[in-house]
Backbone as a printed PyTorch tensor [residue, N CA C, xyz], in Angstrom:
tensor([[[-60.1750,  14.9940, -25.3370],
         [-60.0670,  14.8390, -23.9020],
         [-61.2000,  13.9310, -23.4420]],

        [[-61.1200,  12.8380, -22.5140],
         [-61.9960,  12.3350, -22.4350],
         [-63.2650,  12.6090, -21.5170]],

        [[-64.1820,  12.2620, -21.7130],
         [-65.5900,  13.1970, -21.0890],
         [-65.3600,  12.8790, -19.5650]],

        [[-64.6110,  12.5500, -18.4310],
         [-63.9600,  12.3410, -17.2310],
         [-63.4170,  13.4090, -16.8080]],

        [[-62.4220,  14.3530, -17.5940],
         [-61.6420,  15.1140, -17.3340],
         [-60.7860,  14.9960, -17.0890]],

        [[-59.9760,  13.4600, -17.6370],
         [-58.9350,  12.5900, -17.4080],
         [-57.4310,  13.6290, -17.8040]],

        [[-58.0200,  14.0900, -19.1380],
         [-56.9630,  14.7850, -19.7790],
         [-56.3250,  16.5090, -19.1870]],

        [[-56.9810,  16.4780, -17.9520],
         [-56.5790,  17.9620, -17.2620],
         [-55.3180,  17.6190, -16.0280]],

        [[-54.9330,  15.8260, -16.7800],
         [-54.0160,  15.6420, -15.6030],
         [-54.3960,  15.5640, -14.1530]],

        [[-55.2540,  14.8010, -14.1740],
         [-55.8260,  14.6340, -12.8900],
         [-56.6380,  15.5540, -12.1930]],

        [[-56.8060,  16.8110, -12.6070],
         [-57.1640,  17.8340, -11.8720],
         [-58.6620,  18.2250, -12.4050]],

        [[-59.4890,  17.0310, -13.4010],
         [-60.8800,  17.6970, -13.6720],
         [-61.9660,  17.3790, -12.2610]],

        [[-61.6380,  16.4960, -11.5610],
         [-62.7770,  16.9650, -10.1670],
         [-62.9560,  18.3700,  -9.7250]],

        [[-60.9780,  19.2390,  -9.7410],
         [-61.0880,  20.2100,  -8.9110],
         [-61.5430,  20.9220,  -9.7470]],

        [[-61.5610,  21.1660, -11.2320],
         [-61.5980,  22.2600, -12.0530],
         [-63.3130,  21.8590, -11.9170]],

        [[-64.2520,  20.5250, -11.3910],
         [-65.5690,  20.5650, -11.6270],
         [-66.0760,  21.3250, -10.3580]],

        [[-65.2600,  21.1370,  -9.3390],
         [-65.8950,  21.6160,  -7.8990],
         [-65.4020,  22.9840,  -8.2280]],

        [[-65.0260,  23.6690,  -8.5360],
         [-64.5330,  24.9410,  -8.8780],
         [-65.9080,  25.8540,  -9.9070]],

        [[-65.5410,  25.1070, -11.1560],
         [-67.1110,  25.2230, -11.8460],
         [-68.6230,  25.2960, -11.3450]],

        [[-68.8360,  24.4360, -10.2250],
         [-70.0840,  24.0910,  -9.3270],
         [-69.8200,  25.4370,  -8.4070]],

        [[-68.9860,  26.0390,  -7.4660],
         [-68.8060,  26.7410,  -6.7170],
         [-69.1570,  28.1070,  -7.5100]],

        [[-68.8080,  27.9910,  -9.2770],
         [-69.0760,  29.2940,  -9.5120],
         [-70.6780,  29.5160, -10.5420]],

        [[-71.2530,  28.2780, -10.1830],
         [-72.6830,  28.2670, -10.5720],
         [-72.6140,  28.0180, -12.2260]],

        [[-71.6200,  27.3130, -11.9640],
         [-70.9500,  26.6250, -13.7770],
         [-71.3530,  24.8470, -14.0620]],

        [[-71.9010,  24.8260, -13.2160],
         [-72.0780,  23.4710, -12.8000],
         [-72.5800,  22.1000, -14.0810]],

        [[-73.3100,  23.1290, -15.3020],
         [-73.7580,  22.5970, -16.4220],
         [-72.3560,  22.3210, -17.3240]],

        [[-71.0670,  22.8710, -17.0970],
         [-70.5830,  22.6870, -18.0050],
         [-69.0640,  21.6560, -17.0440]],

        [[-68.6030,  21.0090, -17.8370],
         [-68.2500,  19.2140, -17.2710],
         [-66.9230,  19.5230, -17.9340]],

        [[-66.0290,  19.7800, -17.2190],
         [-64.4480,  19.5220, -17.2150],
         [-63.8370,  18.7760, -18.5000]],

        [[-64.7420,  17.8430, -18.9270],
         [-64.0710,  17.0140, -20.2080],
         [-65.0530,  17.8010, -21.3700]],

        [[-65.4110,  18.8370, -21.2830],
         [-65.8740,  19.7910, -22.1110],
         [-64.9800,  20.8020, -22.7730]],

        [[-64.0660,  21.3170, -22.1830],
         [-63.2950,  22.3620, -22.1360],
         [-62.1390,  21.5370, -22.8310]],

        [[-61.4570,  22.4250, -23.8300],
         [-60.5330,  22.1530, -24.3550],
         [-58.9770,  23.1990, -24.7990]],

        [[-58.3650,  23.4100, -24.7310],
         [-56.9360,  24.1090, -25.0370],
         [-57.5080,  25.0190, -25.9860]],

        [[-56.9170,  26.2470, -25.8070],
         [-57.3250,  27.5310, -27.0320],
         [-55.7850,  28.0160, -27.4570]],

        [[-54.9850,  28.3680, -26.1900],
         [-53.7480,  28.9240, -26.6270],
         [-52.6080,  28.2720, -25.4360]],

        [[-51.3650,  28.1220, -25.4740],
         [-50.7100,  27.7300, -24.4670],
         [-49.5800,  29.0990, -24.4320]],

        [[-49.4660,  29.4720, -23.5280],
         [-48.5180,  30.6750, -23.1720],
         [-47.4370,  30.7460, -22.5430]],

        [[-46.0690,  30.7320, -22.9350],
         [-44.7820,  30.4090, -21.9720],
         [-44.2340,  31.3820, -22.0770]],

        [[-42.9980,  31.8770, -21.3180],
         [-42.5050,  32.8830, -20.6870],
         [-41.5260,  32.7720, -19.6210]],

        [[-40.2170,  33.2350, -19.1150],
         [-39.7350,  32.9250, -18.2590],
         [-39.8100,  34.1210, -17.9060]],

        [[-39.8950,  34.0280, -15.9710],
         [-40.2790,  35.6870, -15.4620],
         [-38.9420,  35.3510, -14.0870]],

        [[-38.7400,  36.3570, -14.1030],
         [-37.4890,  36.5380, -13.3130],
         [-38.3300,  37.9610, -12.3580]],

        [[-38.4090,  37.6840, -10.8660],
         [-39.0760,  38.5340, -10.2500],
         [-37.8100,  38.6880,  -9.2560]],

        [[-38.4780,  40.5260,  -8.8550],
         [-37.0430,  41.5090,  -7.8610],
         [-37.8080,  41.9560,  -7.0280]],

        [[-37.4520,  41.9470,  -5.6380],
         [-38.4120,  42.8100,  -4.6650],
         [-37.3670,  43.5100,  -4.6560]],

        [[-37.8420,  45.0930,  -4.0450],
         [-37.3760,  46.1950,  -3.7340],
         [-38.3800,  46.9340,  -2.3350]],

        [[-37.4780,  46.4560,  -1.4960],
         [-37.7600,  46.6810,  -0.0450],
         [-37.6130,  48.4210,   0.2570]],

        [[-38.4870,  48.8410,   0.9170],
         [-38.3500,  49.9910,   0.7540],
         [-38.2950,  50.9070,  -0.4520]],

        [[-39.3620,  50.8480,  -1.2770],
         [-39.0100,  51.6580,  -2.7600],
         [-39.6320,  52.7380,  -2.2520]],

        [[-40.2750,  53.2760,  -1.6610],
         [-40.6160,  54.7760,  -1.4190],
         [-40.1310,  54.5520,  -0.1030]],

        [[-38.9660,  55.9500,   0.0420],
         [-38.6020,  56.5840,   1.2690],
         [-39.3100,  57.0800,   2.1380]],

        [[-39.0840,  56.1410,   3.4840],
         [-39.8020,  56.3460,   4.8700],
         [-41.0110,  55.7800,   4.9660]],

        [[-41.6160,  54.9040,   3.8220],
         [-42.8020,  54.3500,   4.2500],
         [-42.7620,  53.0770,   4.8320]],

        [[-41.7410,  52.4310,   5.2760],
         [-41.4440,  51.2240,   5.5310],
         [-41.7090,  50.2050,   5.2480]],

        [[-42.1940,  49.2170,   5.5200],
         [-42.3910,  47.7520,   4.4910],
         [-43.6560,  48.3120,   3.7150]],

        [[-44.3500,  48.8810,   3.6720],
         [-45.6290,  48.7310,   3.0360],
         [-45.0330,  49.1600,   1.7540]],

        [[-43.9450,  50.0530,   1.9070],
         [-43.2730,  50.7900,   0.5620],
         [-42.8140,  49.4620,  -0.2050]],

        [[-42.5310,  48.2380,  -0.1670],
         [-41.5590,  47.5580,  -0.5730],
         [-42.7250,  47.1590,  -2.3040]],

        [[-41.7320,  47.2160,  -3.0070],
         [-42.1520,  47.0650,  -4.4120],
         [-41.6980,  45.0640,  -4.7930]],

        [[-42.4000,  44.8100,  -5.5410],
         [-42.0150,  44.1350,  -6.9320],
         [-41.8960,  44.2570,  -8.3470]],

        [[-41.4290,  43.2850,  -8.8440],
         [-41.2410,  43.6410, -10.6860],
         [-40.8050,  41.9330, -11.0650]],

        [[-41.7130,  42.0850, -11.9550],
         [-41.8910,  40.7080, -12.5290],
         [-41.8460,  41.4730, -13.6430]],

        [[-39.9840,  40.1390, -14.4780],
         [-39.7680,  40.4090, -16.2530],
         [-40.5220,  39.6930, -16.6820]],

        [[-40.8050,  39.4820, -17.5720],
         [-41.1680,  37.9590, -18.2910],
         [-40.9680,  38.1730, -20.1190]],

        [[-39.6250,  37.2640, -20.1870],
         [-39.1200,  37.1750, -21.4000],
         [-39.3450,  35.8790, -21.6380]],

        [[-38.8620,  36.2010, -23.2740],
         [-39.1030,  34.4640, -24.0620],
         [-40.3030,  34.1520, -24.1920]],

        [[-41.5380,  34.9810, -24.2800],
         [-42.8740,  34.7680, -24.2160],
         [-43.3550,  34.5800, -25.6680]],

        [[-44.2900,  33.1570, -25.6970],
         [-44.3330,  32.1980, -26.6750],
         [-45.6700,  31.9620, -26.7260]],

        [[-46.6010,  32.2920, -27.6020],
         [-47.6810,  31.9040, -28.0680],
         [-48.3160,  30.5810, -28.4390]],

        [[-48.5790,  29.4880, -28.1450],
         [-49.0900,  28.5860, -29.4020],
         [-50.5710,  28.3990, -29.5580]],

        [[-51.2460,  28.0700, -30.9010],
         [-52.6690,  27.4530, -30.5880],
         [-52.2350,  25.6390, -30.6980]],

        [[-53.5470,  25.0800, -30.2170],
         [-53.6300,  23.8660, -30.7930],
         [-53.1280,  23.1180, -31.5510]],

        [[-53.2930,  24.0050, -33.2780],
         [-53.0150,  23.0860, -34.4330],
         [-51.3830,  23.7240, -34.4040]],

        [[-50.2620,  24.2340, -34.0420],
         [-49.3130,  24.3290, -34.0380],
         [-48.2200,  25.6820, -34.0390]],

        [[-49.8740,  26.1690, -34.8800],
         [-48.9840,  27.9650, -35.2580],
         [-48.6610,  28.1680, -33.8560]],

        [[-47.7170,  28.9940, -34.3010],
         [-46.8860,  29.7520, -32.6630],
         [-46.5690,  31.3510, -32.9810]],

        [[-46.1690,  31.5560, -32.2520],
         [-45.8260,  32.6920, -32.2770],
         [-44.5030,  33.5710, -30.9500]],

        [[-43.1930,  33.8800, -31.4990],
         [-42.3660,  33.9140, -30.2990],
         [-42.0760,  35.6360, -30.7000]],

        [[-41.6500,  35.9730, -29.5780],
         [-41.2770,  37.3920, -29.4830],
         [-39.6600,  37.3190, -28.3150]],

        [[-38.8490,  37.2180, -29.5070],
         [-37.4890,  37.3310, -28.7100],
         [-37.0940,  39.4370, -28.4820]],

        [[-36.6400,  39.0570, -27.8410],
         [-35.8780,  40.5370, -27.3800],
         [-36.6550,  41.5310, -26.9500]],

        [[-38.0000,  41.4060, -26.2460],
         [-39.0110,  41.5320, -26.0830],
         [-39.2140,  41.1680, -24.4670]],

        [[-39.4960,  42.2950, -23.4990],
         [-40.0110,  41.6250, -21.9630],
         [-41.2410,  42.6470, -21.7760]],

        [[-42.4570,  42.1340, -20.8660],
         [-43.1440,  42.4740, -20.2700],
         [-42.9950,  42.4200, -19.0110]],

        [[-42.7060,  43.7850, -18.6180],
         [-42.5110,  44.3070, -16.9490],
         [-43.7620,  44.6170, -16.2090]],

        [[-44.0970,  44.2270, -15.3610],
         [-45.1250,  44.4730, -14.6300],
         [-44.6510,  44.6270, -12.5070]],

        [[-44.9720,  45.8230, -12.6150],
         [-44.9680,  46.3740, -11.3400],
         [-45.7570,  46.4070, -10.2310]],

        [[-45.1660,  46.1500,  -9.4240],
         [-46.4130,  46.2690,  -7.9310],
         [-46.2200,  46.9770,  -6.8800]],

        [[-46.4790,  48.0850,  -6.1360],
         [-46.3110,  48.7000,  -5.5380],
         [-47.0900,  49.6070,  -4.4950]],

        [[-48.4250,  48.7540,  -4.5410],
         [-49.3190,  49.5580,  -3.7260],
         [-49.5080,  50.7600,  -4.1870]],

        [[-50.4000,  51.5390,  -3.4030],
         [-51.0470,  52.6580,  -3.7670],
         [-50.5210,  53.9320,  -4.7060]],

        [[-49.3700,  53.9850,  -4.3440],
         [-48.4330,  55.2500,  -4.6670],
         [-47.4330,  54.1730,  -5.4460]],

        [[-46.8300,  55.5870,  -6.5260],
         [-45.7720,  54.8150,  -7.4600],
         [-44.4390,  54.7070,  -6.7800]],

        [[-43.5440,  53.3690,  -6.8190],
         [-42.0820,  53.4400,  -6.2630],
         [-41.0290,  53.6050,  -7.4270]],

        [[-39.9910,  53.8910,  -6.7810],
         [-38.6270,  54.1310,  -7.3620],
         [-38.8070,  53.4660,  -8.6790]],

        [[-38.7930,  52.2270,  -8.7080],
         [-39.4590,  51.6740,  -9.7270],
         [-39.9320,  51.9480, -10.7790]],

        [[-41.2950,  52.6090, -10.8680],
         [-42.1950,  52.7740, -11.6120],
         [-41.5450,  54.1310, -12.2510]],

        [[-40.9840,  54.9580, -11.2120],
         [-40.3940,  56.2900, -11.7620],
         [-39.2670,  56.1720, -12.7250]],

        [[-38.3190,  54.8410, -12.1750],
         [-37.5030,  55.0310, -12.9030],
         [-37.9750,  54.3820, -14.7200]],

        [[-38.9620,  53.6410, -14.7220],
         [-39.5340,  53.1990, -15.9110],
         [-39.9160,  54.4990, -16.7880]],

        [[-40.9450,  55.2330, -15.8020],
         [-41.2230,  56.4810, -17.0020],
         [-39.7750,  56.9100, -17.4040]],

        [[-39.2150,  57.4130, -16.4910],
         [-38.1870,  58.3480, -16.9090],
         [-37.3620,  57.6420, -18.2260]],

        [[-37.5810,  56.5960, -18.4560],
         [-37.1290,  56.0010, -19.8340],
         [-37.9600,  55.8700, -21.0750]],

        [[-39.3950,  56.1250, -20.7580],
         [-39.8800,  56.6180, -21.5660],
         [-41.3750,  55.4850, -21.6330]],

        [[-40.9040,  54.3550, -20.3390],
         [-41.8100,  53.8410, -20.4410],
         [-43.2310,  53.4810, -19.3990]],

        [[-44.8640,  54.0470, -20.1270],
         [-45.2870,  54.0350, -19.5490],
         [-46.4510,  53.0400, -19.4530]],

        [[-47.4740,  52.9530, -18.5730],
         [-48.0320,  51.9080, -18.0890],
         [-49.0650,  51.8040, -18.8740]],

        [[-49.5080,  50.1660, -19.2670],
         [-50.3590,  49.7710, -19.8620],
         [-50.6630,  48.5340, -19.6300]],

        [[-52.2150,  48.6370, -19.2400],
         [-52.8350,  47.0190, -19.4530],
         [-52.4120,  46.1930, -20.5020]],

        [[-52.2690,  44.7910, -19.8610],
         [-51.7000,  44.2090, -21.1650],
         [-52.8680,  42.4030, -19.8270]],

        [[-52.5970,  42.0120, -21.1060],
         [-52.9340,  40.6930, -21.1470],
         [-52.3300,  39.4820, -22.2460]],

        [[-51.9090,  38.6350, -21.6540],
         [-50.7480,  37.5290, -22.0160],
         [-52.0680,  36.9700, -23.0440]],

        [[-52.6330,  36.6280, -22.5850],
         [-53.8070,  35.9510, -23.1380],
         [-54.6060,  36.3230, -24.2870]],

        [[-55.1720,  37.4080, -23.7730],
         [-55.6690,  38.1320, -25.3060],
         [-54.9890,  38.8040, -25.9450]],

        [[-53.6750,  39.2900, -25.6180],
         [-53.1270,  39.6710, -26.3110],
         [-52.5080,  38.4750, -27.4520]],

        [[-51.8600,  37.0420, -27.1420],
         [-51.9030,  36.2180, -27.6520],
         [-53.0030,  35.5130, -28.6570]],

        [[-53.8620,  35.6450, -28.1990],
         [-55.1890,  35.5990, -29.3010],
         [-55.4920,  36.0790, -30.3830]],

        [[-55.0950,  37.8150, -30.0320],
         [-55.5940,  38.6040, -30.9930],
         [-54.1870,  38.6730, -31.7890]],

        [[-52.9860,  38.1840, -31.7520],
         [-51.9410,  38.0360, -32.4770],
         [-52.5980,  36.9790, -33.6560]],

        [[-52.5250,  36.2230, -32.6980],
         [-52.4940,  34.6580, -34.0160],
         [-53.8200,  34.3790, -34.5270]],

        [[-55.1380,  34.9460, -33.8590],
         [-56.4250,  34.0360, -34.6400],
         [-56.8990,  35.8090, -35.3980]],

        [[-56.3340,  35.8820, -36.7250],
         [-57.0260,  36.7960, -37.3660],
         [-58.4530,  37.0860, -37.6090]],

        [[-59.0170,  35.2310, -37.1890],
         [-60.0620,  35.8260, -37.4640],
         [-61.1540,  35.6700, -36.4620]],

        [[-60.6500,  36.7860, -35.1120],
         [-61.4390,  37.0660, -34.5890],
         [-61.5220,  38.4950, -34.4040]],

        [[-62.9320,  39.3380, -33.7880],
         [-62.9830,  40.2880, -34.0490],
         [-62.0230,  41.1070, -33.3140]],

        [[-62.0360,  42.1790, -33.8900],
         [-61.1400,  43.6670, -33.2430],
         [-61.5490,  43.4460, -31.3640]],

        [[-60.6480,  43.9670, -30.6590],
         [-60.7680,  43.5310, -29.2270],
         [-60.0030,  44.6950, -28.5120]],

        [[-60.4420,  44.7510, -27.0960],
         [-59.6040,  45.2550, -26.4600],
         [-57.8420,  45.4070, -26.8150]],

        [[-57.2840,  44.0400, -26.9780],
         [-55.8770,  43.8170, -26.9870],
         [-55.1810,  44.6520, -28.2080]],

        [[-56.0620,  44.9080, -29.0850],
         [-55.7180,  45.4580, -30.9540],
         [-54.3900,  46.2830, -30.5050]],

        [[-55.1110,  47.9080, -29.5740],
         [-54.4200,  48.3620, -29.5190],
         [-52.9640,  48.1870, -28.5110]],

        [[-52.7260,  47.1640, -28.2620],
         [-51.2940,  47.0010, -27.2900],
         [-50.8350,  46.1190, -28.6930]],

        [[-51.3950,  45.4810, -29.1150],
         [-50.6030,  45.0430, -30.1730],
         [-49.8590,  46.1120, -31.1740]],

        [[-50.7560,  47.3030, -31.5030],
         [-50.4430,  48.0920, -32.2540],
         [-48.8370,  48.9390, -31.7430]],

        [[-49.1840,  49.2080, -30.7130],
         [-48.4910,  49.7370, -30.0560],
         [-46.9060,  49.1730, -29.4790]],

        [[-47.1840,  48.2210, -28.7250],
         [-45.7120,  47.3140, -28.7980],
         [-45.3290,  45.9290, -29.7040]],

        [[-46.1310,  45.7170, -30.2640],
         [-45.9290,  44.5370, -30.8110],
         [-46.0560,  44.5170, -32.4940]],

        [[-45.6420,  46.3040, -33.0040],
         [-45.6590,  46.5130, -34.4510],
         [-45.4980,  45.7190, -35.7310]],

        [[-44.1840,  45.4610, -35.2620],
         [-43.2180,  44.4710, -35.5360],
         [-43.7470,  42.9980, -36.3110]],

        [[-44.8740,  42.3690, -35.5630],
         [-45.0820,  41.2990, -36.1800],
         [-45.7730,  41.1020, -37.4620]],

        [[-45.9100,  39.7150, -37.8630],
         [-46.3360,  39.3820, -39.2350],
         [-47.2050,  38.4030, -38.8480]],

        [[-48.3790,  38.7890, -39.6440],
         [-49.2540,  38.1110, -39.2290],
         [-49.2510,  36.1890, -39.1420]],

        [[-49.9870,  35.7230, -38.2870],
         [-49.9650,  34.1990, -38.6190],
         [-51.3740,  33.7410, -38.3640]],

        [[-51.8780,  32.9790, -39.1820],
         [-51.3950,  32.6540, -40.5050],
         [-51.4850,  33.9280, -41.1420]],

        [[-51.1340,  33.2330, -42.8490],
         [-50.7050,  34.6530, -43.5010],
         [-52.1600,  35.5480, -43.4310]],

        [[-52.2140,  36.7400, -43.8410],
         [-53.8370,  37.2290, -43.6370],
         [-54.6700,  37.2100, -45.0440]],

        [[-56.0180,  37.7260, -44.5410],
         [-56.5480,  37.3430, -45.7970],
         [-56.6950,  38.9060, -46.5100]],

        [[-56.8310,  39.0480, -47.6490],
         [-56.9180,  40.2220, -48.6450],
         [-56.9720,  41.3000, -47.6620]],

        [[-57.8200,  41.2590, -47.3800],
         [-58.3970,  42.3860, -46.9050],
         [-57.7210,  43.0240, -45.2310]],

        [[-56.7480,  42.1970, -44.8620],
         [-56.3070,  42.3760, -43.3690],
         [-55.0110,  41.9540, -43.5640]],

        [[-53.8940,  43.5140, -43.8000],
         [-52.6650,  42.9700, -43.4040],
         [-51.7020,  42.9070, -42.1890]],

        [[-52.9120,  43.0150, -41.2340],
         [-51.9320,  42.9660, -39.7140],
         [-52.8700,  42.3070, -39.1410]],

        [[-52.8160,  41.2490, -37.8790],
         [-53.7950,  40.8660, -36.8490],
         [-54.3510,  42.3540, -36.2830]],

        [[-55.3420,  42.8410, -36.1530],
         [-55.9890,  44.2680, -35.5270],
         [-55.6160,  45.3680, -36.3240]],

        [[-55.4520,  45.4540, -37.6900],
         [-55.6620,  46.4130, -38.3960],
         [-57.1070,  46.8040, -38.9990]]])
């Protein structure tokens, strides 16, 4: 990327005045470089009124997001078909929503697109927060790259 910040698509002034605003000011837009790229298509539902009688404040969202696609840099990827991350919003109290999720058995967990993507594909970084959501919903995968002796899952 060139030391300008040419390569952020036009946008390394704002990403420098952004940096300066957050007392980042030593570190220069054409510094920073790509770690992981993350895609996903999210299909979002409001639900107006999800708790009875509270009126708009009750009104929920739900953002799917399927087709969610890992890559680093040098190419490895990583895709998870048949696979969505639901994420709910609903203000203070749980809506229709959220109830009807447990009642299927499913319940709420921090998740992060990001580190969770990380701690998939770069084995070799350390054990992290994300290990266990990997463990947990994302059993299934095989490591990439392949692992070394001693590690046969990303967060085992």
């Amino acid at each position: 990327m060139p030391a300008d910040g040419a390569g952020l698509g036009g946008a390394g002034a704002f990403v420098e005045q952004v940096l300066d605003d957050a007392g980042l000011g030593w570190v220069r837009s054409g510094d920073l470089r790509p770690v992981l790229a993350t895609r996903y298509r999210r299909t979002t539902l409001h639900l107006p009124g999800a708790r009875a009688g509270a009126g708009p404040a009750a009104d929920a969202r739900i953002t799917v997001d399927t087709g969610l696609t890992w890559s680093l840099p040098g190419g490895r990827a990583l895709t998870l078909p048949g696979l969505a991350v639901v994420e709910t919003k609903s203000g203070a109290a749980a809506s229709a929503a959220d109830r009807a999720l447990w009642r299927a058995g499913h319940r709420p967990s921090r998740v992060s697109k990001y580190g969770t993507g990380l701690a998939a594909l770069r084995g070799d970084l350390p054990d992290n927060r994300w290990c266990p959501v990997l463990r947990r919903h994302f059993s299934s995968l095989t490591p990439v790259p392949a692992p070394s002796p001693d590690r046969t899952l990303p967060c085992d």
